[in-house]
C-alpha positions as CSV (number, residue, x, y, z in Angstrom):
1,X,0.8,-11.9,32.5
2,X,3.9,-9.6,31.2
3,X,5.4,-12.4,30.0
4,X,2.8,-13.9,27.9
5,X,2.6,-10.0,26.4
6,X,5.9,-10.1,25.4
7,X,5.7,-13.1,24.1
8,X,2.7,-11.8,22.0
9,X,4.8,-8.6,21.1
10,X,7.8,-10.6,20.0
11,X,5.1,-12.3,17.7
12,X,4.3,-9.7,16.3
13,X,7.6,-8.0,14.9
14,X,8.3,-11.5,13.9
15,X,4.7,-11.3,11.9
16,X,6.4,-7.6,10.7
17,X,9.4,-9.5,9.4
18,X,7.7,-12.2,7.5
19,X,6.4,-9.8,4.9
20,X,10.1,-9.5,3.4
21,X,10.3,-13.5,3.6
22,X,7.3,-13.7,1.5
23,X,8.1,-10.7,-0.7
24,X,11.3,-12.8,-1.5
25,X,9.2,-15.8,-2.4
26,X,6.8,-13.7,-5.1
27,X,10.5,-12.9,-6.7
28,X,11.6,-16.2,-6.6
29,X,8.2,-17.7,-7.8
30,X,8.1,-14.7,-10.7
31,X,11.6,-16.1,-12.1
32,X,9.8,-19.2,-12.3
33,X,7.1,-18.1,-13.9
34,X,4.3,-19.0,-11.7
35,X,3.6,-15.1,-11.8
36,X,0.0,-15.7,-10.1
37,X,1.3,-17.1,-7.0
38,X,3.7,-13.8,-7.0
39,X,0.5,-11.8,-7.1
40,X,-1.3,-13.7,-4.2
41,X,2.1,-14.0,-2.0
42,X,2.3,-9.7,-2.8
43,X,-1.5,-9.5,-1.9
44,X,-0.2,-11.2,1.8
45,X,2.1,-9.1,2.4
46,X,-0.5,-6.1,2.2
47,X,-2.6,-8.1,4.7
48,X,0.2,-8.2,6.9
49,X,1.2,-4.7,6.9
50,X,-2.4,-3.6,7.3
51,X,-2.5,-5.8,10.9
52,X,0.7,-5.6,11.9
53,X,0.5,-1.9,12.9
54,X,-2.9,-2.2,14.7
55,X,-1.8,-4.9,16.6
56,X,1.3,-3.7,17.8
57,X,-0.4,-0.6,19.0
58,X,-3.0,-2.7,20.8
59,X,-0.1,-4.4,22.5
60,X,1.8,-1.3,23.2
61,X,4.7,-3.3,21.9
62,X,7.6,-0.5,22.6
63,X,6.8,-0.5,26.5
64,X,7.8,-4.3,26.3
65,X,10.3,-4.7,23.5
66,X,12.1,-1.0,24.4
67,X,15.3,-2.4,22.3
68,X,13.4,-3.4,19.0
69,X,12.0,0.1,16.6
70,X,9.5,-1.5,15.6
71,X,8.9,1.8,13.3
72,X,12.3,1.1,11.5
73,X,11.8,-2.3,10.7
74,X,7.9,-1.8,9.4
75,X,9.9,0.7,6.9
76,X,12.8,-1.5,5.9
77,X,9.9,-4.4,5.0
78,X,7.9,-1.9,3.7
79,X,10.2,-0.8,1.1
80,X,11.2,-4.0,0.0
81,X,7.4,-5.5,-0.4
82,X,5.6,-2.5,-1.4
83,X,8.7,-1.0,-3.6
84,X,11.9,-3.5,-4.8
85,X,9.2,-6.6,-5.1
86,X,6.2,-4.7,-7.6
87,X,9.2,-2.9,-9.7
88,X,10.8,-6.3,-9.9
89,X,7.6,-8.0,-11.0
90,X,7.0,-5.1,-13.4
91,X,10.7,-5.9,-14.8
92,X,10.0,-9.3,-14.7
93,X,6.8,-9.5,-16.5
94,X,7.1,-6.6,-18.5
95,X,3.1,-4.5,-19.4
96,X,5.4,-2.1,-21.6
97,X,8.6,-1.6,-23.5
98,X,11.9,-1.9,-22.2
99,X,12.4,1.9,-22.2
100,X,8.8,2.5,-20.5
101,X,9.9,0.2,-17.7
102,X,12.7,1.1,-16.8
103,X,11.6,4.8,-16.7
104,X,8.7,3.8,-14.4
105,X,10.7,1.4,-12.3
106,X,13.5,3.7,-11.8
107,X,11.0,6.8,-11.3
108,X,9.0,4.2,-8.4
109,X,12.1,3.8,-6.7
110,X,13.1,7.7,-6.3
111,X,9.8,8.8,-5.5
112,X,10.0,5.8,-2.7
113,X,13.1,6.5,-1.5
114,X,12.1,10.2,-0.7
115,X,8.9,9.4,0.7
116,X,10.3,6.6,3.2
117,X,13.4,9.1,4.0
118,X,10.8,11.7,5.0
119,X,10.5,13.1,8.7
120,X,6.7,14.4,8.4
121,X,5.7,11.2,6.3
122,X,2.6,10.1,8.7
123,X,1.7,12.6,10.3
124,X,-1.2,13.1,13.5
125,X,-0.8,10.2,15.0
126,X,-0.3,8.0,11.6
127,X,-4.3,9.2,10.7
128,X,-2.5,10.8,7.7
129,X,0.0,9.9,4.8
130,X,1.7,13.3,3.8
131,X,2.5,12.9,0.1
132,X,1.9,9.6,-2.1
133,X,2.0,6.8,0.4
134,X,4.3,4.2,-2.2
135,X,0.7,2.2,-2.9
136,X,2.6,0.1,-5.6
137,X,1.9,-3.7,-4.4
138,X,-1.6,-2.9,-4.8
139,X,-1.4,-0.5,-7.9
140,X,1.2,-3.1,-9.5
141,X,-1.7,-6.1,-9.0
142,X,-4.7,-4.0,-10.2
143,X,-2.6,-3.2,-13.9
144,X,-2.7,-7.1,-13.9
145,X,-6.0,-8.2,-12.7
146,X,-7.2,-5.3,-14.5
147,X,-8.4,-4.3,-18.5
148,X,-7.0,-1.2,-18.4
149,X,-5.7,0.0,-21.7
150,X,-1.4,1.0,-21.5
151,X,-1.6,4.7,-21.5
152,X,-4.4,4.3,-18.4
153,X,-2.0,2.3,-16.5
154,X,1.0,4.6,-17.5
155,X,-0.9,7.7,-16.7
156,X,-1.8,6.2,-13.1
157,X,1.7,5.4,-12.6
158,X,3.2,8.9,-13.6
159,X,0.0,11.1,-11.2
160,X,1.4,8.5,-8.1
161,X,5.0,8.9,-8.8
162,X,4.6,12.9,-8.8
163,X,2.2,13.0,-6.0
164,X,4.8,10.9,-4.0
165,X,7.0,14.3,-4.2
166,X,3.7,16.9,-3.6
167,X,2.1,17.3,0.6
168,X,-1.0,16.1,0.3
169,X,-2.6,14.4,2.8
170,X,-3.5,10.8,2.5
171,X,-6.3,10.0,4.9
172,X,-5.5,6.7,6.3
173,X,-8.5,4.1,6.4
174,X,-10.2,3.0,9.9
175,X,-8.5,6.1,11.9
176,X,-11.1,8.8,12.0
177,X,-9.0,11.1,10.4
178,X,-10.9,14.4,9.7
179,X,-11.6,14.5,6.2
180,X,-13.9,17.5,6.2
181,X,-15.2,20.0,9.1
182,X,-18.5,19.2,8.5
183,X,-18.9,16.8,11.9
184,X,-21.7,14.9,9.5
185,X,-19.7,15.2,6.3
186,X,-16.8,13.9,8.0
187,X,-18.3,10.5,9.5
188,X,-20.0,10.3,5.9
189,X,-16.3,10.6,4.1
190,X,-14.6,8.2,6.7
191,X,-17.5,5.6,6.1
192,X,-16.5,6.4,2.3
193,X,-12.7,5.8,2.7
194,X,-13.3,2.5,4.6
195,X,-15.3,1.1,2.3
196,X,-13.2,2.2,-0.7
197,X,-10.2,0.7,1.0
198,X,-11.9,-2.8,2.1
199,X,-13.7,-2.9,-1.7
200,X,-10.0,-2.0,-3.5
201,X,-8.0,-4.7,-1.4
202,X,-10.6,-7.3,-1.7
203,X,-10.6,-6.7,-5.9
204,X,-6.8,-6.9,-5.7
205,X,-7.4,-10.1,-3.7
206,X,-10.0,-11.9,-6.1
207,X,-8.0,-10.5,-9.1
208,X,-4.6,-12.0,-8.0
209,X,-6.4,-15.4,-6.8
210,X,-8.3,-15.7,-10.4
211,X,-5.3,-14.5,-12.4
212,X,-4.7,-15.3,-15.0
213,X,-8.3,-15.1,-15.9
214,X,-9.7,-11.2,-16.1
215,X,-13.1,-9.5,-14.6
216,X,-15.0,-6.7,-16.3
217,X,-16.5,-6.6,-12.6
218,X,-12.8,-6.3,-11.0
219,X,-11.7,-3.4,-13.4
220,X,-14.9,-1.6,-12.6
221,X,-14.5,-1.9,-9.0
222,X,-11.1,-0.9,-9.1
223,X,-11.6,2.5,-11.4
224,X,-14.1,3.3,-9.0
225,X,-12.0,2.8,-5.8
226,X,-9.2,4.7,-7.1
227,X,-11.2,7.5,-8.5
228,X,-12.8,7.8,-5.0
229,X,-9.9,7.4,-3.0
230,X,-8.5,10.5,-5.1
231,X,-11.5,12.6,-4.5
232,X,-10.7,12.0,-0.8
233,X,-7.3,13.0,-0.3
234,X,-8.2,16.3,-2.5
235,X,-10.7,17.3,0.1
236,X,-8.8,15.4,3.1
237,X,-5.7,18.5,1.2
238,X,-7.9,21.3,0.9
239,X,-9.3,20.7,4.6
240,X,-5.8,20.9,6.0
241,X,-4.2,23.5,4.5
242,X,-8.4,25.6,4.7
C-alpha cells in the first residue's frame, strides 16, 4: 500500500518537526519558571531524535517523499533542541556566574555551529560522529539532575566544546560500528556502548522527572556513563586512524 507508506513517511518528518515545537515549549515553560517540565519536555525531544532517524530509514522515506531532505530538517531541529534550547536554559537558570555563562554558552554555540556546518560530520553510513557530536540536551540535564561540584561541570563542558573542533570518532549506539579489530572485542565494546547509552538516557530521564529532588544513585550512574562513553571513542579514534 504506497499510499499508506507515505502517509507513514509524512508522519514521520512531521514527528522530526515536533522536536523544535516542544523545544519551544521547555523555553517558554523555563521563563515561567516551571524549569522541571523544561527538563522533561528537553529529555522528549532526545527520544524523538533517537527514533526519528531509525524509522525513517526503515521506511525509506526519500524514495517516497523525494521533495522533503529529511537530512536538512533533522539538522535545523537538531540545532535548535540540542543547542539554542540547553544554552538558553543554562542562561535562564544560571549553575555559574554571569561571565562563566556566557563564555560557555557562546563557546556551545561556535563549536555547534562548526560541527553541524561540517561535510564529514557522520560519517560510514551515520555508524560514526566525527568530532563532538553537540551532546548538550543531555549534558545540560545531567549538570542539573546531577551533584557534581562547578569546576566538574565546567571542566566537562570545556573537554566537549574542544573535542567538538578535534576528528575523533564517536561510535554511534545500536549501529555495529567497529569499535576495535578484535571480532570478540568489538561485539563486547558495542554491547558496552549500548548499554552506556540506554543507562545515560534513562538517568537523564529519571533525573529530569524527579527534579527538583537529587540522587546520589543518578550522579553515579551518570559519571560512570560518561567516563565509559569516553573510553570508547578513544579506542573507537585510535582504531580508525591504526
Amino acid at each position: 500500500m504506497p499510499q499508506f507508506r507515505t502517509l507513514l513517511c509524512w508522519l514521520t518528518h512531521s514527528l522530526t518537526a515536533s522536536g523544535a515545537i516542544i523545544g519551544l515549549w521547555a523555553i517558554y515553560f523555563s521563563v515561567h519558571h516551571q524549569f522541571g517540565t523544561s527538563l522533561i519536555l528537553l529529555t522528549l525531544t532526545i527520544i524523538i531524535d533517537s527514533i526519528d532517524g531509525p524509522i525513517a530509514r526503515h521506511l525509506d522515506i526519500k524514495k517516497h517523499i523525494k521533495h522533503i531532505d529529511g537530512s536538512l530538517l533533522d539538522n535545523i531541529v537538531d540545532f535548535f533542541t540540542w543547542s539554542i534550547v540547553p544554552c538558553y536554559l543554562l542562561l535562564q537558570k544560571p549553575l555559574f556566574s554571569i561571565t562563566t555563562n556566557i563564555l560557555l554558552t557562546s563557546g556551545i554555540i561556535l563549536a555547534s555551529s562548526y560541527q553541524f556546518c561540517c561535510n564529514d560530520a557522520k560519517v560510514e553510513d551515520n555508524k560514526y560522529f566525527k568530532r563532538f557530536p553537540s551532546l548538550w540536551s543531555p549534558l545540560l540535564i545531567a549538570t542539573y539532575v546531577s551533584t557534581w561540584p562547578s569546576h566538574v561541570i565546567i571542566t566537562i563542558f570545556i573537554v566537549s566544546i574542544i573535542l567538538s573542533f578535534t576528528p575523533i570518532y564517536a561510535p554511534k549506539a545500536f549501529t555495529k560500528a567497529t569499535i576495535h579489530s578484535n571480532k570478540k572485542c568489538n561485539k563486547i565494546l558495542q554491547t558496552v556502548n549500548n548499554i552506556e547509552n540506554c543507562v545515560f538516557i534513562l538517568a537523564c530521564a529519571v533525573g529530569a522527572f524527579t527534579y527538583p529532588s537529587l540522587h546520589e544513585w543518578i550522579t553515579i550512574a551518570l559519571s560512570i556513563a560518561i567516563t565509559v562513553r569516553l573510553g570508547l571513542w578513544a579506542i573507537a579514534t585510535q582504531y580508525k586512524y591504526s
